[in-house]
C-alpha positions in Angstrom: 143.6 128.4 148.2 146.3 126.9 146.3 147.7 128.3 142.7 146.8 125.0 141.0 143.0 126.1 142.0 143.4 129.5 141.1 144.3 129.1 137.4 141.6 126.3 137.3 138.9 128.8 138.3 140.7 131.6 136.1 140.1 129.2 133.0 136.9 128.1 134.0 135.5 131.6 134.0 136.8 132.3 130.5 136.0 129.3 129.5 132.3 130.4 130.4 132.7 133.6 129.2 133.7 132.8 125.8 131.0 130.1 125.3 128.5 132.9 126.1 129.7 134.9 124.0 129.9 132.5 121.2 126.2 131.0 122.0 125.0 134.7 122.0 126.4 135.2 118.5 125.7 132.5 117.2 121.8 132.7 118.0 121.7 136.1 116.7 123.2 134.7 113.4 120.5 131.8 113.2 117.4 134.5 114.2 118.8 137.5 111.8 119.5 134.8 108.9 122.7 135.3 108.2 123.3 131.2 108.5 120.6 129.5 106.5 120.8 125.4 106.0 119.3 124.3 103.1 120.3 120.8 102.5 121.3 117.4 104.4 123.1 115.0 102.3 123.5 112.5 105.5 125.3 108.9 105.2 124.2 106.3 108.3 125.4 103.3 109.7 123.4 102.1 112.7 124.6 99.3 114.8 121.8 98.5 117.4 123.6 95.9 119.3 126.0 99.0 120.2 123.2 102.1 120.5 125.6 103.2 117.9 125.6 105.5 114.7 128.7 105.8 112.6 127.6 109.0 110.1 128.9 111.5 107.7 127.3 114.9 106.8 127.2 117.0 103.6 125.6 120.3 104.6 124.7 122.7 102.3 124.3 126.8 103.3 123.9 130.0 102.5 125.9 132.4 104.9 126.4 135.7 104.7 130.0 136.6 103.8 130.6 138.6 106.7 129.9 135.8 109.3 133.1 134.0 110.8 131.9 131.9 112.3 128.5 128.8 112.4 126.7 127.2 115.5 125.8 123.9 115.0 124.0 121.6 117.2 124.6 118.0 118.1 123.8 115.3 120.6 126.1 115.7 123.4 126.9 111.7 123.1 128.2 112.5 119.6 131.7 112.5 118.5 132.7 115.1 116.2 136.0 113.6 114.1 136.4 116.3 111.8 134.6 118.8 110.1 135.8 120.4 106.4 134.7 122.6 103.6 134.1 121.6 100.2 135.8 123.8 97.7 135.6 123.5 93.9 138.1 124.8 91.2 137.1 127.8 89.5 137.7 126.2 86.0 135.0 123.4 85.0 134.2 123.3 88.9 136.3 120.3 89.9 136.3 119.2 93.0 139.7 120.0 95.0 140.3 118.6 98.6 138.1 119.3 101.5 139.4 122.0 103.4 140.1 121.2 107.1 138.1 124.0 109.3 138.6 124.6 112.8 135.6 124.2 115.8 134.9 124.2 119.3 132.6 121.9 121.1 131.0 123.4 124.1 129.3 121.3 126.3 127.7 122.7 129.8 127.5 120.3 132.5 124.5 118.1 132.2 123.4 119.8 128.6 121.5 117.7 126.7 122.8 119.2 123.6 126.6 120.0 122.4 127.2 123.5 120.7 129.3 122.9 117.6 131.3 126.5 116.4 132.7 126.4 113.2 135.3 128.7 112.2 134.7 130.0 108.5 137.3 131.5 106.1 137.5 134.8 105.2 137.3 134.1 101.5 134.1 132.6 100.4 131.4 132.8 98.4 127.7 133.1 99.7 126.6 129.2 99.3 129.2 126.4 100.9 129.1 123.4 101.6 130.6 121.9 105.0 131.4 118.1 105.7 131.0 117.0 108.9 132.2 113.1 110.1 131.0 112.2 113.6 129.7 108.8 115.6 128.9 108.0 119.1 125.9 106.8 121.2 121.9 107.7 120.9 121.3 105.3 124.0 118.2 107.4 125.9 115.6 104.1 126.6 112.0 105.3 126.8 110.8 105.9 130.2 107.3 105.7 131.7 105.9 109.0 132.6 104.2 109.6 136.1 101.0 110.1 135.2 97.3 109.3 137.4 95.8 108.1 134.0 98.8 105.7 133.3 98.0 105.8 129.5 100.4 108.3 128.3 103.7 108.1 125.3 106.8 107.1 126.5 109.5 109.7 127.1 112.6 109.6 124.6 114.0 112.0 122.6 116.2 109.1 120.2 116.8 105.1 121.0 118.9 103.1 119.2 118.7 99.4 120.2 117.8 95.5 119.6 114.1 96.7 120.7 114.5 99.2 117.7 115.7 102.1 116.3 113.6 105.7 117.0 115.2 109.1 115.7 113.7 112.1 116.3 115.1 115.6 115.2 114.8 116.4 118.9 117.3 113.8 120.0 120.0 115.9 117.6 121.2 112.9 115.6 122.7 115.1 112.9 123.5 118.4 113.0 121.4 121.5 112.4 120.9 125.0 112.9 118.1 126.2 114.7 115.0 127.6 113.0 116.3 126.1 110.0 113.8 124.5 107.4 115.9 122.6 104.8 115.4 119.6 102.3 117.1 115.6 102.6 118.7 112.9 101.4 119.8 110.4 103.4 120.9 107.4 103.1 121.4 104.7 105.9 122.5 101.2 106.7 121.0 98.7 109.1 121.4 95.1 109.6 119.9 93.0 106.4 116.9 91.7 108.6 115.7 95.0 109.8 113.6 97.6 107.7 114.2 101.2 107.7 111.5 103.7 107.5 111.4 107.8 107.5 110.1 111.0 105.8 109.8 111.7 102.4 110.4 108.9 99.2 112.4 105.9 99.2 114.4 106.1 96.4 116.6 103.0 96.5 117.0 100.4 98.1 120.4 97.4 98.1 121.3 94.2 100.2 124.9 93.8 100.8 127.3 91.4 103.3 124.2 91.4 105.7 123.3 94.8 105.8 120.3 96.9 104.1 120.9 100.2 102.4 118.1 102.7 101.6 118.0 106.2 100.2 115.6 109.0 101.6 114.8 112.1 100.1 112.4 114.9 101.4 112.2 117.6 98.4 109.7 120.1 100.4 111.7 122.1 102.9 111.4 120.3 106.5 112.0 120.7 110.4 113.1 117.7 111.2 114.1 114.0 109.5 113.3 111.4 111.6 114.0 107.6 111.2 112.9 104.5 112.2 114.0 100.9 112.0 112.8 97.9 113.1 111.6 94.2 112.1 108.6 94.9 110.1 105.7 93.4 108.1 105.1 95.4 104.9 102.0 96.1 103.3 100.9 98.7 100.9 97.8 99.8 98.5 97.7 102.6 96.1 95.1 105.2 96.9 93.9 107.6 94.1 92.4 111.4 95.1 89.7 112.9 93.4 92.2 115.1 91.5 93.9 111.7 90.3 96.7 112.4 92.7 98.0 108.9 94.1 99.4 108.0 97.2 101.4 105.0 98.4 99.3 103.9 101.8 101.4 101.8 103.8 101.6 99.7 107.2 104.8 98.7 108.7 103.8 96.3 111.4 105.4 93.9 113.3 104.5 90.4 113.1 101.9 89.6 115.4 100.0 92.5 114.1 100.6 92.1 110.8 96.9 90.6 110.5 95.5 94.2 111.0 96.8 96.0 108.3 94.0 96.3 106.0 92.2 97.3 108.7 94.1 100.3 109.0 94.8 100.9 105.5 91.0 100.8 105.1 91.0 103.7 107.4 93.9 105.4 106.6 91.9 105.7 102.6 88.7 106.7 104.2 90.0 109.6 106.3 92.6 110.9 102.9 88.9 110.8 101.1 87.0 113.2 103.2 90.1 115.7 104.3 90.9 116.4 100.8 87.9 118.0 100.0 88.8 120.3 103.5 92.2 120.7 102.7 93.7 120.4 99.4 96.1 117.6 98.0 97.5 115.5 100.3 101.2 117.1 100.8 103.3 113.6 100.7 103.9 110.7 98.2 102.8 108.3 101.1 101.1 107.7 104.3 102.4 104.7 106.5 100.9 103.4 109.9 104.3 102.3 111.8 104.5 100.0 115.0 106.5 101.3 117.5 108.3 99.6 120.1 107.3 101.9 122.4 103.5 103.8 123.2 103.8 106.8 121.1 101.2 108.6 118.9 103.4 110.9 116.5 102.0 112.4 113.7 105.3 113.1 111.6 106.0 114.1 107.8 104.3 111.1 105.8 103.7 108.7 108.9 102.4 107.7 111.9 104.1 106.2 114.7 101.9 103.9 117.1 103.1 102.1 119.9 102.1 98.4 119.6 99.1 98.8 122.6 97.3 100.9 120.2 97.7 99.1 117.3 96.5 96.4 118.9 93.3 97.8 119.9 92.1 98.8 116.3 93.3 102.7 116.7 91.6 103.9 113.7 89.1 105.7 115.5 89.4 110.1 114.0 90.5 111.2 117.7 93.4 108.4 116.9 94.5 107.4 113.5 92.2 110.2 111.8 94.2 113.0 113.9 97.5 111.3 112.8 96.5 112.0 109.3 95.5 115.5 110.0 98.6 116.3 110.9 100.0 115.9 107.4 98.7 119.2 106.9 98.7 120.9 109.8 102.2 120.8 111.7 103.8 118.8 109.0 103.0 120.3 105.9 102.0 124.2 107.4 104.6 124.5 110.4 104.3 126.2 113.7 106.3 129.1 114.0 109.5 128.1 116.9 108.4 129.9 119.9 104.7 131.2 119.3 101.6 130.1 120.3 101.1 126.6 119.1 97.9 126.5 117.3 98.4 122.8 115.1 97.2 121.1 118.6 93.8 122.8 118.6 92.9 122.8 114.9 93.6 119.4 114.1 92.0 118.7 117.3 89.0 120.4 115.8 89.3 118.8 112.3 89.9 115.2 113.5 88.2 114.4 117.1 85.5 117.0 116.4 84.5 117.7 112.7 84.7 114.3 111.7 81.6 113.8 113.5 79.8 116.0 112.0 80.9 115.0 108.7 79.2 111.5 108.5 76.5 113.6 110.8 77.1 111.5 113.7 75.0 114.1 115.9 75.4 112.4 119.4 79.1 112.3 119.1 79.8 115.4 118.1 77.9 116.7 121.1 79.9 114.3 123.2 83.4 116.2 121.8 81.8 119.1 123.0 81.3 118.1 125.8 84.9 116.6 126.8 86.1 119.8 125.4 84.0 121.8 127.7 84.4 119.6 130.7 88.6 119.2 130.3 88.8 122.8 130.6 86.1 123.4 133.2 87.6 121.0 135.4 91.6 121.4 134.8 91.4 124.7 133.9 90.8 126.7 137.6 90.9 130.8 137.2 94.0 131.1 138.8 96.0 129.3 136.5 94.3 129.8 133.3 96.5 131.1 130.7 95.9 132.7 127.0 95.7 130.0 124.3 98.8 132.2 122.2 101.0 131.1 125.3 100.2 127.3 124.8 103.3 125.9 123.6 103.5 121.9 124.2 101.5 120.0 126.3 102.7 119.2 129.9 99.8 118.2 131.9 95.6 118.0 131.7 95.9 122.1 132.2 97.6 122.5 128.8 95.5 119.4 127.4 92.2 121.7 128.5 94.2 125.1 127.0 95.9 124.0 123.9 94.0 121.4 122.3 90.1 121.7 124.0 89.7 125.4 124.5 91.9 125.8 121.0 89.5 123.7 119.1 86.6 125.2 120.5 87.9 128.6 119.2 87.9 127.5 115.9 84.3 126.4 116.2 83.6 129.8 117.2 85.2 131.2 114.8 83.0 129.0 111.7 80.1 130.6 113.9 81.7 134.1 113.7 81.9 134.2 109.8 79.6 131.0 108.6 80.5 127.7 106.9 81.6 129.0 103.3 83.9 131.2 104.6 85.5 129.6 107.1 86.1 126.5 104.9 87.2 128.5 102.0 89.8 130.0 104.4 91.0 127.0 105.9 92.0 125.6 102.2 93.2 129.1 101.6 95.6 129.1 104.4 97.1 125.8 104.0 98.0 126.5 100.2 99.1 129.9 100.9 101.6 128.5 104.3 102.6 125.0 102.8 105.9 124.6 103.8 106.2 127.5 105.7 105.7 128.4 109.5 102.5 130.1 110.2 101.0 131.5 113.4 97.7 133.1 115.3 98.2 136.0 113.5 98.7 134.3 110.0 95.5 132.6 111.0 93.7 136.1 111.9 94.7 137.5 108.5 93.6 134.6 106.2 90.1 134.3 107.9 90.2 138.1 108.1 90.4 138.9 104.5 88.2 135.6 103.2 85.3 136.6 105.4 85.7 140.0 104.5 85.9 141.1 108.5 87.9 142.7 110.9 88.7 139.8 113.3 90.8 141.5 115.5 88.7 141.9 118.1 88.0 137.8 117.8 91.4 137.0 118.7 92.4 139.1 121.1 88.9 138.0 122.8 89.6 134.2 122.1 92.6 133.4 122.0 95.4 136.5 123.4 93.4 136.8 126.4 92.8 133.9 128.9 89.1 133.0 130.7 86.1 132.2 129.0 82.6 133.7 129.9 80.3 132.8 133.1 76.9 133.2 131.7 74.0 132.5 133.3 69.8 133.1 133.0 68.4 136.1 134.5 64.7 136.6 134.6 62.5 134.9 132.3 58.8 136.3 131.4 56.3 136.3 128.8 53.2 138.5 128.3 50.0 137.1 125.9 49.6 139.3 123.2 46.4 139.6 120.4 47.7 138.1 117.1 46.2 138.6 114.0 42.0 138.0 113.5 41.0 136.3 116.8 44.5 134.6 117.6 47.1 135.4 119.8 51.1 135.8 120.3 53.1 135.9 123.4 56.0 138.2 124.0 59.4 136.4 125.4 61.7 138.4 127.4 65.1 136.5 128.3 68.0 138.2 130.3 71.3 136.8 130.1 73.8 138.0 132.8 77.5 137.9 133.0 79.4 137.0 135.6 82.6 138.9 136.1 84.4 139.7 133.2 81.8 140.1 129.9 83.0 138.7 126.6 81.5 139.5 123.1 79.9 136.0 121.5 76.1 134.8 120.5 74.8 132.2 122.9 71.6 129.8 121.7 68.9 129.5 124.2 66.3 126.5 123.5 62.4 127.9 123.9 59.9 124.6 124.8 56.6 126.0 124.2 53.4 124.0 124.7 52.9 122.8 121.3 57.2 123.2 119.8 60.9 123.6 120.7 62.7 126.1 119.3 66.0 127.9 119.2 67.2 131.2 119.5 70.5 132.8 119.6 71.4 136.5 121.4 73.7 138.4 121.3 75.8 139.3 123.8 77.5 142.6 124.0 80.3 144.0 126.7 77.7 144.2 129.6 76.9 142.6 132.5 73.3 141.7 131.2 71.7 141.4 128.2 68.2 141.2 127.0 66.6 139.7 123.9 62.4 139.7 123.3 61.1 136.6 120.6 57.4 136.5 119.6 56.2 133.1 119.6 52.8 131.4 118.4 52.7 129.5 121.4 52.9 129.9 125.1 56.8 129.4 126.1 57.1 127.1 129.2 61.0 127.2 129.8 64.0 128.4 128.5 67.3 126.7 128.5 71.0 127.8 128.2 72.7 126.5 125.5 71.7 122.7 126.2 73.6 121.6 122.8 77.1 122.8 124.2 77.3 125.0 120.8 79.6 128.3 123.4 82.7 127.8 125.1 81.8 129.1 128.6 82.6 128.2 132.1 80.7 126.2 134.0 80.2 125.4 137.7 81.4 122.1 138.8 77.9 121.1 139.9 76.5 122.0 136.1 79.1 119.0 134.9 78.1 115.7 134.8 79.3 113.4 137.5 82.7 111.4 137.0 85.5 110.2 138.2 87.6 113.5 137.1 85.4 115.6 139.0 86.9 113.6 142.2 90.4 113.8 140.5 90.8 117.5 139.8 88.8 118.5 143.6 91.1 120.2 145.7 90.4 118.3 148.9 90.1 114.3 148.3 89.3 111.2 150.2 90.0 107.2 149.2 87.7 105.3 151.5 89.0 101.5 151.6 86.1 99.4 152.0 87.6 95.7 151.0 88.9 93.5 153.6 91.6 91.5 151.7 95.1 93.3 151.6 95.9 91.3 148.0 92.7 92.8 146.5 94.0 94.4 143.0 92.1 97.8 144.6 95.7 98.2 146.5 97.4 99.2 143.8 94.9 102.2 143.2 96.2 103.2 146.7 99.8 102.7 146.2 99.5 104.7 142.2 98.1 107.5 143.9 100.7 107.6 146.4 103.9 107.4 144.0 101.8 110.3 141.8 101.5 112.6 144.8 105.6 111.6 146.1 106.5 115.2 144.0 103.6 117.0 144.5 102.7 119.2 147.6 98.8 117.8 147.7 98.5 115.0 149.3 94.8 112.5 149.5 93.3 111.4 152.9 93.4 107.8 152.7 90.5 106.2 155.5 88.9 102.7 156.4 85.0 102.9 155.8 84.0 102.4 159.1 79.9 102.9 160.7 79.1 104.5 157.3 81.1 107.8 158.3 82.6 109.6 155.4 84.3 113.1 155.4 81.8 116.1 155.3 84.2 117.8 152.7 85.6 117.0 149.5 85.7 114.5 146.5 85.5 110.7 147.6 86.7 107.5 145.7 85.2 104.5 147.7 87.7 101.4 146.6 84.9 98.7 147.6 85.6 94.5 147.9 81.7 92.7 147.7 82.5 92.1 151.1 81.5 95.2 152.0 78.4 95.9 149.9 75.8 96.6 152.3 78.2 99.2 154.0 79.3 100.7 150.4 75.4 100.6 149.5 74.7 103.0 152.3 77.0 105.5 151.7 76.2 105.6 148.1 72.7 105.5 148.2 72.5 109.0 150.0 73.8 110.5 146.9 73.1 108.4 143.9 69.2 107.3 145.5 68.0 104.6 143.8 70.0 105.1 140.1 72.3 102.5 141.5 71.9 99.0 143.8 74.8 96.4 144.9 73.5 92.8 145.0 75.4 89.7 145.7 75.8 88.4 142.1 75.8 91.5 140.3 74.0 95.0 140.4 71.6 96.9 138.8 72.1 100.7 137.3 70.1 102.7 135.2 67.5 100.6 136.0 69.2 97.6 134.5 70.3 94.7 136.0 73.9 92.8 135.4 74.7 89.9 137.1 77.8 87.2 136.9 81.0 86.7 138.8 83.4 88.6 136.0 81.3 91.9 136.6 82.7 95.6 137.6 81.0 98.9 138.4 82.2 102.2 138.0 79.6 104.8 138.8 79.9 108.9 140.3 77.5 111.0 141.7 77.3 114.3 142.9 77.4 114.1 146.6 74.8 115.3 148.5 74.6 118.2 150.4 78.5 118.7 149.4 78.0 121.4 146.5 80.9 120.8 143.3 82.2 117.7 144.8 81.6 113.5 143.5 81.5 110.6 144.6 82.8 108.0 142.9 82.6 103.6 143.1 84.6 101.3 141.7 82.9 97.7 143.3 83.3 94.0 141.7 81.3 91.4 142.2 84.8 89.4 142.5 88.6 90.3 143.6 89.3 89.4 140.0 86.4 91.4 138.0 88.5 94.9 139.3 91.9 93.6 138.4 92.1 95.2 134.8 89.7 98.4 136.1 92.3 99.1 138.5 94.8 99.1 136.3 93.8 101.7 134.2 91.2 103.3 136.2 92.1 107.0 135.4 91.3 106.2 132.4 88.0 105.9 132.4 87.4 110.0 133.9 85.4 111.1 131.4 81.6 109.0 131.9 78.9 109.1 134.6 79.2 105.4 135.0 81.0 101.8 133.2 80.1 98.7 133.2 83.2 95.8 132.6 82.8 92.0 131.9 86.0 90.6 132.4 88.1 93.9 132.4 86.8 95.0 129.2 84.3 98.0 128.7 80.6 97.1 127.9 78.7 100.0 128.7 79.2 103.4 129.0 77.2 106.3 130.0 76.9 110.2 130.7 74.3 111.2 133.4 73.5 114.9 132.9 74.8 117.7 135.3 72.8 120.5 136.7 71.7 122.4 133.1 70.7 125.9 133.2 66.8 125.9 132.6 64.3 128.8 133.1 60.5 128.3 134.3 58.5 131.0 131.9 57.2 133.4 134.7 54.2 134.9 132.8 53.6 138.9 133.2 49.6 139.0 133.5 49.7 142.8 132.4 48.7 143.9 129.6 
């Protein structure tokens, strides 16, 4: 080894060294609080042509006076030109010059983020102010996740180009400190054709030699600024609270959408109306629906961000637009606390997809939420790799889908069951007022429902939501013994076990009595047994008993007790495609080739087979691809499982006992497969090559229903066939 490499080692060891040593004091300054940024005063130039930001920061902080030293971080892309602090003369507090302060930039190979040290003087008071001048590249283009449903965001952090301008606090286009909460102003320049977009209140607004200058400025302490830019259409109508609070609701659309706007301003006043009353005040000046050149769905501090697919197909539905505006609340108004269980997810799930149903008493939908959540987490969610909902952090996959936003919701369900409506709802206003601006947490959640119900919840949470699994509850026996009622009548005595499987949990389930002459429900108490046992005198001979038929418990289920779909052949560990279309251009292909590039990083891989002599695997999940070509063939296989719910014809088919028929036509149905218990099988057949193109395309998509119908690509009919429920014959007890 030569000298030359020697000394390079020596310094790159030290040079390691030190930056650890510098990160690791530096974090414990940001966590102890000893470094606390209060203010952005930020001055932007953006030159899209160039990805390019040209910028200037006034930071404000408090720092302990026995710190030396500040971590800031950056975008690694990011040029730091100098960095000073502002002093001011101790007589009248003029300003003297900036004071030129010394840092380091330490940047790890491959980092997507650049640590920023800043020397500090020794003589100082306790609030500063530090000037930071810095420009470079935000150049990250959004990518296309690999994904089976295909219908997923874009990944990017930051882009800034001709397609448009995105800023997010996590692509680190200023600098910050973490955990930091702090107020802005900021004011940036874009060219004169462009409009510029972000949190908080405009505040001014110029034209000058071709270029647009606006002023930003978020008064409520925040976790992030973000900014966007674009060529918009701008619309806006005033909406007035039932406190007389106003708010500026706004679209920002680009021009071939522009026509939709007071659709979703419409929308965006209907949903502020009803979660007012749930919520308290709406915690911005303004709500804006913006286009974005990419698909997104942010909910961020005052606005929405939606990519231009979903504007264009009317997202103003509450899982959608509704959950945006949720989020002012929850997440933007009430933060999560950095590095805890992330519980905005499942409540505004819960609020939005789920409650708004029941608000305009939409009954069959709000079952139908119940039942996604349910099934999501029944079929992503295996025993193995289930994990507490306090650990659920950001989503990745359909696991944390089924654990941070399903199972979450649902626990907030069961908590309005725990304690009733009035308090539950009284608490939820209570918390938001008492966390606004402010990070809050599982346990800030325990203690405001704790004290407004008047209960110790402890047990509740750890149950629900420190501890992972959900209960596997089943009926036991069911009997009933006649009894003499009062006079000349009679009664009869119900006797219903309910056993637990494995491990017991502490919840109320609801059973459903059908008598001869009524239906009625019932709920029992379950306690931390294996079995439990509830008696109910009724007037009228019972004749069965169901389990929980409304979906009202979060509980797990077997795969045979959900209903059939095309998920059920997604998420089953051993899979076959069966081919059964002659022509090698058929759009089915590319179902083929998806599910290949999907499985390219994966270890499990999908049997792919011809359909030859009606022969199909005696295992696992089966998609059957099918071409009308092979009809009969495809008709033979399906019928052993599916009977006669479903027939193929030659112009059409008929399901459900109703018959479609034309050229443009598309099936997709699943069954449970006979004689195969917990696994599906699933169709996907046009009457034409062309009727499957657009099903093909997104057929992942469509996971969640027992069977669709599509006219020319598009959806016209959509159904859920029922699963195996758990339902109890009365055996009657002849003694007396």
């Amino acid at each position: 080894m030569s000298i030359g490499k020697l000394v390079l080692q020596f310094c790159l060891i030290n040079f390691l060294l030190i930056s650890s040593v510098l990160l690791r004091d530096a974090s414990a300054s940001s966590f102890n609080e000893d470094a606390t940024l209060v203010h952005h005063d930020l001055t932007v130039e953006l030159i899209p042509a160039e990805h390019e930001l040209v910028a200037s920061d006034q930071i404000e902080l408090e720092v302990d006076p026995q710190v030396t030293s500040i971590t800031f971080t950056l975008a690694p892309t990011l040029h730091v030109e100098s960095i000073a602090m502002r002093t001011r003369s101790v007589e009248g507090g003029q300003r003297n010059a900036d004071k030129v302060v010394p840092f380091t930039s330490l940047r790890p190979p491959e980092a997507t983020v650049q640590h920023l040290v800043v020397s500090l003087p020794r003589e100082r008071g306790r609030k500063m102010t530090v000037v930071m001048s810095y420009r470079g590249q935000i150049n990250e283009p959004p990518k296309e996740p690999r994904h089976l449903r295909f219908v997923t965001p874009s990944e990017t952090a930051g882009h800034i180009g001709l397609e448009g301008v995105y800023l997010s606090g996590e692509s680190r286009w200023y600098p910050d400190i973490a955990g930091s909460l702090s107020t802005y102003r900021v004011t940036a320049q874009i060219p004169q054709e462009w409009t510029a977009i972000s949190s908080g209140r405009k505040e001014t607004e110029t034209t000058n030699a071709g270029k647009v200058s606006s002023t930003w400025v978020v008064q409520d302490r925040s976790e992030a600024f973000t900014f966007v830019a674009n060529k918009f259409v701008f619309k806006v109508r005033e909406w007035k609270g039932p406190t007389g609070q106003r708010v500026d609701l706004q679209t920002y659309f680009f021009h071939d959408n522009a026509g939709l706007a007071e659709e979703y301003l419409e929308a965006a006043a209907g949903y502020l109306d009803a979660y007012v009353r749930l919520l308290g005040d709406y915690p911005f000046e303004k709500f804006a629906v913006v286009e974005n050149f990419f698909p997104s769905g942010l909910g961020l501090p005052s606005f929405t961000l939606l990519g231009s697919g979903s504007i264009k197909r009317h997202y103003v539905q509450p899982y959608a637009l509704g959950h945006e505006i949720v989020h002012s609340w929850i997440g933007n108004s009430v933060f999560n606390r950095d590095d805890h269980g992330n519980w905005v997810e499942g409540l505004t799930t819960y609020l939005a997809n789920y409650y708004w149903h029941e608000l305009i008493q939409d009954v069959p939908q709000a079952f139908e939420q119940r039942r996604l959540m349910l099934d999501g987490y029944n079929l992503y969610v295996r025993p193995e790799t289930d994990y507490a909902v306090t650990q659920f952090l950001q989503k990745h996959d359909e696991k944390d889908n089924a654990i941070g936003y399903h199972k979450s919701a649902f626990v907030f369900h069961l908590l309005r069951q725990e304690i009733g409506d009035e308090p539950f709802w009284r608490g939820l206003k209570t918390f938001v007022s008492s966390y606004r601006n402010r990070p809050a947490d599982w346990r800030s959640i325990e203690e405001v429902f704790s004290r407004e119900s008047g209960q110790n919840l402890r047990w509740f949470f750890e149950q629900w939501v420190e501890q992972p699994g959900a209960p596997l509850v089943s009926l036991g026996d069911v009997h009933a013994r006649r009894m003499k009622g009062e006079g000349d009548g009679e009664t009869w005595r119900l006797t219903v076990q309910i056993d637990q499987i494995e491990k017991p949990f502490r919840m109320t389930i609801p059973i459903r009595i059908v008598t001869q002459k009524t239906m009625v429900t019932k709920w029992i108490v379950l306690n931390l047994s294996q079995g439990s046992v509830a008696e109910f005198v009724l007037p009228n001979q019972p004749l069965r008993v169901e389990l929980d038929p409304d979906l009202m418990t979060f509980r797990r289920l077997t795969r045979h007790q959900l209903p059939p779909m095309l998920n059920g052949y997604v998420t089953d560990q051993q899979k076959t495609v069966v081919l059964a279309f002659s022509d090698p251009a058929s759009p089915l292909q590319q179902i083929v080739s998806r599910i290949a590039d999907h499985e390219q990083t994966g270890s499990q891989r999908t049997m792919v087979i011809a359909l030859k002599e009606n022969l199909l695997p005696h295992d696992g999940s089966i998609l059957v691809l099918a071409g009308a070509d092979e009809r009969q063939a495809v008709q033979s296989v399906a019928q052993e499982s599916c009977g006669d719910r479903v027939a193929l014809g030659e112009r059409g088919f008929q399901i459900d006992g109703q018959a479609y028929d034309g050229p443009k036509l598309a099936v997709l149905f699943s069954c449970h497969r006979a004689n195969v218990p917990g696994s599906i099988i699933t169709v996907l057949y046009g009457v034409t090559s062309g009727a499957v193109e657009k099903p093909s395309r997104f057929l992942f998509y469509y996971g969640w229903h027992s069977y669709l119908v599509f006219q020319d690509g598009a959806v016209t009919k959509r159904e859920v066939w029922q699963g195996t429920p758990d339902v109890k014959e009365v055996r009657l007890d002849e003694s007396r």
